[in-house]
C-alpha positions in Angstrom: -21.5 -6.3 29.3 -18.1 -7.7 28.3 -15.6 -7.7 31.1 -12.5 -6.4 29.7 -10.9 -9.1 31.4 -11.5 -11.8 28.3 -9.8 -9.3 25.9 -6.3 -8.3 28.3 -6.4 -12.6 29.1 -5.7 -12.9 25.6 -3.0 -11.0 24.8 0.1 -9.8 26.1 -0.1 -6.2 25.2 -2.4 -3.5 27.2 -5.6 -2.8 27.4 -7.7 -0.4 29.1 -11.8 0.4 29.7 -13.5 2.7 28.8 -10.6 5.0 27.9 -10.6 8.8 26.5 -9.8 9.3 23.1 -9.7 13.5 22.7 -6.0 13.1 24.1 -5.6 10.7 21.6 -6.6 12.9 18.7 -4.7 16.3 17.0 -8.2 18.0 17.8 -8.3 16.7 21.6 -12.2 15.9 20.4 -14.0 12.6 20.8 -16.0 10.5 23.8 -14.5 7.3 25.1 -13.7 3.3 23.5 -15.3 0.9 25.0 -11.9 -1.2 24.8 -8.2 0.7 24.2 -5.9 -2.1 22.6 -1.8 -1.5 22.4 -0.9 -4.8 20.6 2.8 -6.1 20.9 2.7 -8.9 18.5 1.3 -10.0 15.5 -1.0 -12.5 17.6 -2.2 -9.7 19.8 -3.2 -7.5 16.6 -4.9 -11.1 15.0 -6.7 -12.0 18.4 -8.0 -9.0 18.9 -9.4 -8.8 15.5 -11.2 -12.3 16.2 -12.1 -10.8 19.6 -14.0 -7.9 18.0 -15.6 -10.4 15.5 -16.8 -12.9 18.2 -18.2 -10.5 19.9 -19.8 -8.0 17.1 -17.8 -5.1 18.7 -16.9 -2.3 16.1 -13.4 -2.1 15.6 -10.8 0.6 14.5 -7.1 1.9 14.7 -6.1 4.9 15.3 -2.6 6.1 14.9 -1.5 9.7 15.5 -5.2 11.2 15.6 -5.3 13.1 13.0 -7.7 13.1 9.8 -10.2 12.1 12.3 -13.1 13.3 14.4 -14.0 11.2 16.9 -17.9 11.8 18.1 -19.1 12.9 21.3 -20.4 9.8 21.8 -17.0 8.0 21.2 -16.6 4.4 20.3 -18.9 1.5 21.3 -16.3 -1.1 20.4 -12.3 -1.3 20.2 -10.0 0.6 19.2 -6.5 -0.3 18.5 -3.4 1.9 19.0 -0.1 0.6 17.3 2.4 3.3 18.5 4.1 1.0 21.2 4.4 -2.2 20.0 4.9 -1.7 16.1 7.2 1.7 15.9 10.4 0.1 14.3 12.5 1.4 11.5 15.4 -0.3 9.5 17.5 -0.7 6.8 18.5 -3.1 4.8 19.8 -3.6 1.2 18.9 0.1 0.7 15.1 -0.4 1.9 13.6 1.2 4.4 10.9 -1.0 6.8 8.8 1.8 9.1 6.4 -0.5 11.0 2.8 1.0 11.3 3.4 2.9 14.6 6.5 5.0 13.6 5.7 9.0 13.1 6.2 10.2 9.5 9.2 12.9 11.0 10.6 10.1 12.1 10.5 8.1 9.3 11.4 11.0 7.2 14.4 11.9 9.5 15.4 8.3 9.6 15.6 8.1 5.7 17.9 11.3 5.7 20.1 9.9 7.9 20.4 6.9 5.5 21.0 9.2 2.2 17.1 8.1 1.1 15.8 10.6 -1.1 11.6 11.1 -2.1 10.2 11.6 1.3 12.0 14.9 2.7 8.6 16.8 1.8 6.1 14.6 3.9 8.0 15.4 7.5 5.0 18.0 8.5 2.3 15.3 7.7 1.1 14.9 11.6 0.3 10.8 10.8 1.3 7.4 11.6 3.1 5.6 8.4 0.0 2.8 8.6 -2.2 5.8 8.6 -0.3 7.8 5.5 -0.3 4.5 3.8 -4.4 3.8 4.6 -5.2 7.4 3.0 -2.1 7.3 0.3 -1.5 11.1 3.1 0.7 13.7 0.9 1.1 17.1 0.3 4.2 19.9 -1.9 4.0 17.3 -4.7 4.8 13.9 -3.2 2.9 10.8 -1.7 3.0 8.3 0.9 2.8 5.6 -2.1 5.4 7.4 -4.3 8.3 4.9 -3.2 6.2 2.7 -1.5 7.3 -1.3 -2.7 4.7 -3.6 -0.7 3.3 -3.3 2.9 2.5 -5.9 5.3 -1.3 -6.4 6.9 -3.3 -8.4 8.7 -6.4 -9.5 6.5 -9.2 -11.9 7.6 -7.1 -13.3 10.3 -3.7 -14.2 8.3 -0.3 -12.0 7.8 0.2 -11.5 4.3 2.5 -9.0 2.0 0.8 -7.1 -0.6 3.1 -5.4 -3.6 1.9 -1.6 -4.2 0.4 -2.9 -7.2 -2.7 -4.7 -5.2 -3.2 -1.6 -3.2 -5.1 0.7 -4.9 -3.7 3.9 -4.5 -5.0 6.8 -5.9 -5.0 10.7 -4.3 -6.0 10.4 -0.7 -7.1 7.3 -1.1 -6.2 3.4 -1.2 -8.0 0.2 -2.1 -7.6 -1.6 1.4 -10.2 -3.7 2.8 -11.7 -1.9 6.2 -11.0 -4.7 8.0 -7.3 -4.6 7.4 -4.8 -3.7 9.7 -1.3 -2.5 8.1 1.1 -3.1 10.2 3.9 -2.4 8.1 5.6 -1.1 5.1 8.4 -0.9 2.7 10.5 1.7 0.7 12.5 1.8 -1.8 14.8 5.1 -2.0 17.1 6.2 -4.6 20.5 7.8 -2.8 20.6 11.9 -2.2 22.3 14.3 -0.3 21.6 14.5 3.7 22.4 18.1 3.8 20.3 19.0 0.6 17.7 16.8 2.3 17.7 18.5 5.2 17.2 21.7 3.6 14.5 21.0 1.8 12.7 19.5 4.8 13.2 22.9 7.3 12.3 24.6 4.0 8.8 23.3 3.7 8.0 23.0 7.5 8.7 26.7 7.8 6.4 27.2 5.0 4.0 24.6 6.7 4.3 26.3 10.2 4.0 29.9 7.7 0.6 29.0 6.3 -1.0 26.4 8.9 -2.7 26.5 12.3 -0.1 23.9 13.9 -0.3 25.4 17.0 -4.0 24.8 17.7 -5.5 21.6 17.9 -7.2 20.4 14.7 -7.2 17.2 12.1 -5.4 19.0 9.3 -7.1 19.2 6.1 -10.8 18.9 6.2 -11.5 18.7 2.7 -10.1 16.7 -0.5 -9.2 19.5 -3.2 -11.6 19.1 -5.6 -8.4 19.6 -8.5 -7.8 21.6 -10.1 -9.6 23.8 -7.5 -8.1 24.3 -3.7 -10.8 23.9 -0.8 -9.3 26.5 1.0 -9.6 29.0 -1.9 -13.3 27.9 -2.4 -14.3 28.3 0.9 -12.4 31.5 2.0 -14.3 33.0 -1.5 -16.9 32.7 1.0 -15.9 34.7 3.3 -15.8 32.1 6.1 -12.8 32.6 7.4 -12.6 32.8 11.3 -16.9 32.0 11.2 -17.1 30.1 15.0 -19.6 27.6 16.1 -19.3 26.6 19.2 -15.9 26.2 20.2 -14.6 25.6 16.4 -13.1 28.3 14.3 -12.7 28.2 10.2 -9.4 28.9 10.6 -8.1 32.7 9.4 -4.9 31.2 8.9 -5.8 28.4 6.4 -9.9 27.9 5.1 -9.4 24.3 4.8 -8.7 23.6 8.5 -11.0 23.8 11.0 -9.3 24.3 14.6 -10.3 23.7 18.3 -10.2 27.0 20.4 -12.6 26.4 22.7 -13.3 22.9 24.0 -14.9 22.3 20.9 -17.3 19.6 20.4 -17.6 17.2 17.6 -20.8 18.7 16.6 -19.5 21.9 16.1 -16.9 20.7 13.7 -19.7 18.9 11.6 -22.1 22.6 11.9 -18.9 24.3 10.4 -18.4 21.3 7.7 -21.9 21.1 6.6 -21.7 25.4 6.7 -18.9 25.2 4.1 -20.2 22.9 1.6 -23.7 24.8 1.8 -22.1 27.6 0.7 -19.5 26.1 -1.7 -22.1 24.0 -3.5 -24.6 27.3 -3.9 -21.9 29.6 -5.1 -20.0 26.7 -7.6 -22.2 24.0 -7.9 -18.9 21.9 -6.6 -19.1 19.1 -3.8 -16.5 19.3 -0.7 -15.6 15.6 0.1 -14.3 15.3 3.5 -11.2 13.9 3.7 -11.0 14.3 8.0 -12.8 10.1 8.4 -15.8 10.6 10.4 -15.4 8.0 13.6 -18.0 6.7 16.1 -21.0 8.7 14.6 -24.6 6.7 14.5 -25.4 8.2 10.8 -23.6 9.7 8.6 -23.9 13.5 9.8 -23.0 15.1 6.6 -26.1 16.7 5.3 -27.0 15.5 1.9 -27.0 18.8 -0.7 -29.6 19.4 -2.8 
């Protein structure tokens, strides 16, 4: 056994044993990390990396909690939170920083406030901005990457800067190494109108609030859309709205969401997962790919389809 004491000697930021992680997570789901990690440097975030290596200890970060589902079993390793130490914003020269940590309202809110126009849709998006940047998050239209300029990382031990160009982004999805660690990115806005901003923003969360489960814990969208088709029109066609297993409900608010009313367990997510793209794949012949990432499971527990 590793005493958590040669991890917290190393850096100046916390860490903790054999910590939860449900109440870390939008679906309040998932078993405990061997090691919980709340860097407050650059050094911490590099030494804790070289920690995880030395020792062959999985590693992870996990920002808001959602778009994941943490197993029962949790995580045998370390995971990283960068909400306290990295959750600065500022302007300069009409670019916005948001370091990894920040919320996306926040960022969005922030960008209002500084006549930055391009990112008023993304306020309901329940992320981190180094998680919205990891999965290029999005939704009415616009992107994480859409005025994205570069981000900074941590990749095999050294800070670099990468331009958007060297990041791969394509519709839920980026071309970053798994063993980076954003800590950072940068935007360029063009100038709009705070009010008309702000507008547009209530606008869409009312719509948002309108059409989505916010109010029960879940990961928000399970599945990618399989364009032009919607998941959520695919697997409602099914008639699987509200079906429970366990304590997990596909929602009869939204098909694509899966929520937690029950002290739901992770393997009644998967059941309900694995149920939908059954179904889907027999009716349509189309393939549901997850988009919630799948953290701390043994094997992969997505059933193959035939």
């Amino acid at each position: 056994m590793i005493p958590v004491q040669d991890l917290s000697l190393h850096i100046e930021g916390n860490v903790r044993e054999n910590a939860p992680l449900a109440p870390y997570s939008t679906f309040r789901i998932g078993g405990a990390a061997k090691f919980f990690v709340e860097p407050t440097t650059i050094s911490d975030v590099i030494r804790t990396q070289e920690f995880a290596r030395d020792h062959a200890l999985p590693f992870f970060i996990l920002g808001n909690g959602s778009n994941v589902l943490i197993s029962d079993e949790g995580w045998d390793g370390i995971v990283m939170n960068l909400e306290t130490g990295f959750n600065k914003l500022t302007f300069e020269s009409d670019v916005i920083t948001a370091e990894a940590g920040v919320k996306m309202a926040t960022f969005v809110d922030f960008s209002i406030r500084h006549k930055r126009k391009g990112v008023e849709m993304l306020a309901g998006i329940p992320a981190t901005i180094g998680g919205a940047v990891w999965m290029n998050a999005g939704c009415y239209g616009g992107e994480t990457s859409d005025h994205l300029i570069d981000v900074q990382l941590v990749r095999d031990g050294k800070y670099i800067s990468l331009p958007k160009s060297d990041c791969g982004f394509q519709y839920r999805h980026s071309g970053f190494r798994k063993s980076d660690i954003i800590l950072s990115a940068r935007f360029g806005m063009s100038e709009g109108d705070p009010q008309e901003l702000r507008e547009i923003k209530i606008k869409l969360l009312k719509h948002r609030n309108e059409v989505q489960p916010v109010n029960i814990p879940n990961c928000g969208s399970v599945f990618k859309n399989p364009k032009p088709r919607f998941s959520a029109e695919l697997i409602e066609a099914e008639g699987l709205k509200g079906t429970r297993i366990g304590g997990a409900e596909i929602s009869n608010m939204h098909a694509n969401f899966i929520v937690n009313v029950n002290k739901a367990s992770a393997q009644d997510v998967i059941s309900l997962m694995n149920l939908a793209r059954k179904k889907v794949f027999e009716s349509t012949g189309i393939v549901l790919e997850p988009e919630v990432q799948l953290i701390g499971f043994k094997k992969n527990p997505i059933l193959p389809l035939p």
